[in-house]
C-alpha positions in Angstrom: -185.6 -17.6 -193.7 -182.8 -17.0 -196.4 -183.9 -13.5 -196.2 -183.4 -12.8 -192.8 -180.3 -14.6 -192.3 -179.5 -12.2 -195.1 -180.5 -9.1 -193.2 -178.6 -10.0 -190.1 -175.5 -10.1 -192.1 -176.1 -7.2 -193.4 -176.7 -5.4 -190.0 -173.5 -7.8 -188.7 -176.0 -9.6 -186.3 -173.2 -12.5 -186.5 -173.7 -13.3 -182.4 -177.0 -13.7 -183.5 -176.7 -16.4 -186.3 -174.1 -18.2 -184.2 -176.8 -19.2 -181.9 -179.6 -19.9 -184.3 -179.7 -23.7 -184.9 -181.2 -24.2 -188.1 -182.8 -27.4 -188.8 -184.6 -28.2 -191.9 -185.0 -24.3 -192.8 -186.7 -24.4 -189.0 -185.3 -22.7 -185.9 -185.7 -24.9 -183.3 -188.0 -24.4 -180.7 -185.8 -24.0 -177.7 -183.9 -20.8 -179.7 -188.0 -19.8 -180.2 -189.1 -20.2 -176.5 -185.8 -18.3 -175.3 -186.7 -15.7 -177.4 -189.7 -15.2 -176.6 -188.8 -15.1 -173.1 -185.6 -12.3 -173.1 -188.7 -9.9 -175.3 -191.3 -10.4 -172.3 -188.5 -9.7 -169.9 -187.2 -6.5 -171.9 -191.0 -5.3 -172.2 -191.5 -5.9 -168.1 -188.4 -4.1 -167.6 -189.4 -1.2 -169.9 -193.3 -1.0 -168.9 -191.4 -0.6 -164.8 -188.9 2.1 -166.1 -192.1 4.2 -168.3 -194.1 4.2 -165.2 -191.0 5.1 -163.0 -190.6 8.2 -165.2 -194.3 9.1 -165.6 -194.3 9.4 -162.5 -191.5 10.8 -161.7 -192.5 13.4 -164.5 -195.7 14.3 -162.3 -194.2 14.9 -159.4 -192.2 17.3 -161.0 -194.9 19.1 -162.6 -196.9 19.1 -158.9 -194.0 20.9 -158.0 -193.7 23.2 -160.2 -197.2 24.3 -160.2 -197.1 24.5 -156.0 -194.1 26.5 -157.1 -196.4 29.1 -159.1 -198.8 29.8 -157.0 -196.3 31.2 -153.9 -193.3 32.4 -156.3 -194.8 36.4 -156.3 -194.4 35.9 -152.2 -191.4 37.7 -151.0 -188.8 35.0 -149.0 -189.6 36.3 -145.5 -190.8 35.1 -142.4 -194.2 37.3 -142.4 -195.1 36.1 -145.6 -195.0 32.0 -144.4 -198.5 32.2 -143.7 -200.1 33.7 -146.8 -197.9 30.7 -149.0 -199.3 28.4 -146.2 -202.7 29.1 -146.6 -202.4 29.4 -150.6 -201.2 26.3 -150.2 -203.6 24.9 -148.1 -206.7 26.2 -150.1 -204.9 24.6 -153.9 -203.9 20.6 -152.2 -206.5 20.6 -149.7 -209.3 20.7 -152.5 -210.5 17.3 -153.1 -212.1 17.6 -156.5 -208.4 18.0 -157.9 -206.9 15.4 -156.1 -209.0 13.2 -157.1 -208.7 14.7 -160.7 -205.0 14.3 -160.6 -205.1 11.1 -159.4 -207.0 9.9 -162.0 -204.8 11.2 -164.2 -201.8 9.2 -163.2 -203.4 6.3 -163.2 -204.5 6.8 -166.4 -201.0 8.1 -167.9 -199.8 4.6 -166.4 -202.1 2.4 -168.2 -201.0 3.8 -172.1 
């Protein structure tokens, strides 16, 4: 205990030694339970903002590939069909959508 009342001076954690009550070399068990309950609501707010960007991150990267594969097509009206039907023939392939799919899903779990 000494040693980590220590350490928090050192870092000049002084807010946080103000509010640890210190009983018998003991913090008390309401400082514990609040604690405990400001680190599970930092981890639920930084497992929502991982997943936000994961995802955020793929849909980027969809884009950018669907970017590739019509980028050699000249900007013109003639060539809207050809970038339609390349398109078509890359999203409208189930085997990778289901592939990428999976693959979110499993980015999200780690």
């Amino acid at each position: 205990m000494e040693n980590l009342l220590k350490r928090q001076k050192e870092l000049g954690d002084l807010a946080a030694l103000e509010n640890q009550k210190i009983l018998s070399g003991k913090i008390r068990k309401a400082f514990c339970l609040e604690y405990i309950q400001h680190i599970q609501t930092e981890m639920t707010e930084f497992n929502a903002n991982h997943v936000k960007i994961i995802v955020k991150q793929s849909q980027e990267t969809e884009e950018y590939i669907a970017k590739k594969y019509y980028e050699h097509l000249a900007l013109a009206e003639s060539n809207y069909e050809a970038a339609w039907k390349i398109l078509q023939e890359r999203y409208d392939n189930l085997r990778l959508q289901f592939t990428t799919q999976v693959r979110l899903v499993l980015m999200g779990l780690n």
